[in-house]
N, C-alpha and C positions, 0 to 999 in steps of 0.2 A: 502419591497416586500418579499413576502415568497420565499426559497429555491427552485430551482428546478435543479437536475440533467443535464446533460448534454442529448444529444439525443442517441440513438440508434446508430445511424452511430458516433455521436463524439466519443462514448464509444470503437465502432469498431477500429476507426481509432487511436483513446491513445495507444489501447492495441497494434496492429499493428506499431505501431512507439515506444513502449517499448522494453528496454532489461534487463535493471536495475530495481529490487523492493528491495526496503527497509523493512521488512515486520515487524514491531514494536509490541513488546508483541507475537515472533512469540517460541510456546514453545521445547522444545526436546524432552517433550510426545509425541509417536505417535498416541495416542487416543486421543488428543486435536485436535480442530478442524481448528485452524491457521497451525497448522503443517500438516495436510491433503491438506489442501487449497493451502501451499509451494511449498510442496511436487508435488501436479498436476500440478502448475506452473512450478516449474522447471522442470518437464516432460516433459511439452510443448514447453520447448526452453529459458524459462525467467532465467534470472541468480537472482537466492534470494540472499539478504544479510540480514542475521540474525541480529535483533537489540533486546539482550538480553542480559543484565549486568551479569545475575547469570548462563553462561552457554558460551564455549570457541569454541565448532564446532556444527551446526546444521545442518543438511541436507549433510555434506559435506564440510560447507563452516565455513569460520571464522563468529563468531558474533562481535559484536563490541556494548560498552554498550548506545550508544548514536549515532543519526543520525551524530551528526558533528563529529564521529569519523569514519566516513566512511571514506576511503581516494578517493574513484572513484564516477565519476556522477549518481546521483539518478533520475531516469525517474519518477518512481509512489514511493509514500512513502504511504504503506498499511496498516492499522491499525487497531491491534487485540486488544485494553485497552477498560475500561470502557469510558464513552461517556465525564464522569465528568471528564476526566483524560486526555484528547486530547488536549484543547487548547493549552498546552506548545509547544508541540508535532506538531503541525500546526505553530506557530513559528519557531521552528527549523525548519522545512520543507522549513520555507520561507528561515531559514540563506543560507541552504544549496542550495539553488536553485534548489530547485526539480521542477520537470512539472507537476506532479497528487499528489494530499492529496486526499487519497481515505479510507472514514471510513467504516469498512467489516459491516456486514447483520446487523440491527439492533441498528447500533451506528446512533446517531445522536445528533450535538450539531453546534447549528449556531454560534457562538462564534469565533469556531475553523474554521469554513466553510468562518467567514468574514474576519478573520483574512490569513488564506490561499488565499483566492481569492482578498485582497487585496496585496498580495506579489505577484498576477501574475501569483498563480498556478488553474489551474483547479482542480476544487471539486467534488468530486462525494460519496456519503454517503448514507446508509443501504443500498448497494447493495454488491453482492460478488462476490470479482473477480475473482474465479475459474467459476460459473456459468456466468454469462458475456461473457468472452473468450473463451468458451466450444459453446456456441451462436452464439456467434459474430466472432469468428478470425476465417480469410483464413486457416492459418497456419493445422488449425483442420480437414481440410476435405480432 
């Protein structure tokens, strides 16, 4: 059965029951587009956690070079890599027991989607969650 998103309202209600994102491949250029997308999250209240080995503070906040080096719970593990580069990435998501593997605009790879959703977690991929949340969440208006 082909992939399909969650709904409208599911998407409302993740974001809405989010505090933690993981944001993988999230850069310290502020002209890159994962770092825009952080950036207006944690504007909105979300606490990022930088998951980038080659860089020590982003936004504020520590990075950490791997999901399982997070020490606190992961709500959305969001993801800025190439599509061919996620599967692992959706593993780890399961070790850590995250609730969302969310691949950003234009990533898409079922692999990682069936691997994800067979750990438990909700999948949601080429969407982006800055525009989503700007939509969807209370919090916004």
């Amino acid at each position: 059965m082909a992939f399909e998103n969650p709904t409208r309202e599911q998407i409302k209600q993740i974001l809405a029951l989010a505090g933690n994102i993981a944001v993988v491949g999230l850069s310290d250029n502020p002209d890159r587009t994962s770092h825009m997308v952080a950036k207006a999250m944690q504007n909105r209240g979300y606490r990022i956690i930088p998951v980038n080995p080659n860089a020590e503070m982003i936004l504020g906040e520590k990075c950490y070079p791997s999901l399982s080096d997070i020490p606190d719970p992961v709500d959305i593990v969001n993801v800025f890599r190439r599509a061919e580069q996620v599967a692992p990435i959706a593993e780890e998501a399961v070790r850590i027991k995250a609730k969302v593997f969310w691949l950003q605009l234009d990533i898409v790879n079922e692999e990682a989607a069936e691997i994800a959703k067979k750990g438990g977690l909700e999948v949601i991929m080429d969407r982006c969650i800055k525009v989503e949340d700007a939509v969807l969440n209370p919090r916004n208006k």
